[in-house]
C-alpha positions in Angstrom: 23.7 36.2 17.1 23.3 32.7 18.7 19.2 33.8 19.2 18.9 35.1 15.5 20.3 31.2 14.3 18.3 29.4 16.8 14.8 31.1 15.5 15.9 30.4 12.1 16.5 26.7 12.9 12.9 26.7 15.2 11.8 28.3 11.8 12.9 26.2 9.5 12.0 23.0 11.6 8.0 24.0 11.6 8.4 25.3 8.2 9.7 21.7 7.2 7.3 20.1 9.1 4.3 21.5 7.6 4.9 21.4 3.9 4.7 16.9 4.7 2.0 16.8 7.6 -0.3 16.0 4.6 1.9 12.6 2.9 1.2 10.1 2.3 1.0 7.2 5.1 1.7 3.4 4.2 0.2 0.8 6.7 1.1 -2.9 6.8 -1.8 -5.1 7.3 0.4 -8.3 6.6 2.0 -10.8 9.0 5.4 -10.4 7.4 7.6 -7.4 6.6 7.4 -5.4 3.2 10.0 -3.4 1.2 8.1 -0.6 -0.7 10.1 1.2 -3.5 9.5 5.0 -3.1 9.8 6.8 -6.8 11.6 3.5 -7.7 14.8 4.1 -5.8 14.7 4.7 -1.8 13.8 1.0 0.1 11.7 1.7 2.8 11.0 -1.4 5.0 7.4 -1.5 6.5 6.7 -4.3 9.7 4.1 -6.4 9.9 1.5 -4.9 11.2 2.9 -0.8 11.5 2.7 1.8 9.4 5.4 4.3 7.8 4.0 7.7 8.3 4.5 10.8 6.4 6.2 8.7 3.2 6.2 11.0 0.5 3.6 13.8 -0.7 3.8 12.9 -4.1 5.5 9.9 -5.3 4.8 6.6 -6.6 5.3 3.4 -4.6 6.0 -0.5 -5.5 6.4 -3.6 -3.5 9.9 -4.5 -4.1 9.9 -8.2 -6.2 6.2 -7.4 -7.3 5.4 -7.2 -11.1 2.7 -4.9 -10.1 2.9 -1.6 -11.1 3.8 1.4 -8.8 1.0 3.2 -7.6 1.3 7.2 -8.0 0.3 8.5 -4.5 -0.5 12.2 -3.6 -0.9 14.1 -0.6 -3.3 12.8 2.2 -3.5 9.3 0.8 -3.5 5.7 2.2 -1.0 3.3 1.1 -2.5 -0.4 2.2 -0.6 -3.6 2.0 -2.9 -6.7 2.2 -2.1 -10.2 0.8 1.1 -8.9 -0.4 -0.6 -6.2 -2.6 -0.8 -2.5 -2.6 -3.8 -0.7 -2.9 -5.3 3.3 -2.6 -7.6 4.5 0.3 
């Protein structure tokens, strides 16, 4: 019993895994930290200079206080912050 429950947990793990090794990755090229809204709710701070891997596979992000609008990303995209602004690459 305990091996049947441990292959479905390997299982589910790698399933899990693969369905986001294509998100979308945000990297901070600023000398200051960043809060990003993900789909407008879920604060995700982002260093200076580091990235967030893996954020979302489809989602829109904002910089928090930014009247810019949220950029809609999809899978295997860029997120970029530079000068305090977001951008696609």
């Amino acid at each position: 019993m305990k091996t049947g429950v441990s292959v479905l947990a390997v299982a589910a793990t790698v399933f899990a895994w693969a369905t986001v090794s294509n998100a979308a990755d945000v990297i901070n090229e600023d000398e200051v930290a960043h809060v990003v809204l993900v789909n407008g709710e879920q604060e995700v701070t982002v260093e200076a200079g580091s990235n967030v891997l893996e954020i979302c596979a489809q989602c829109s992000i904002q910089l928090q206080d930014s009247a810019d609008a949220a950029l809609n990303v999809a899978e295997d995209t860029t997120v970029i912050i530079s000068d305090g602004k977001l951008s696609v690459e």
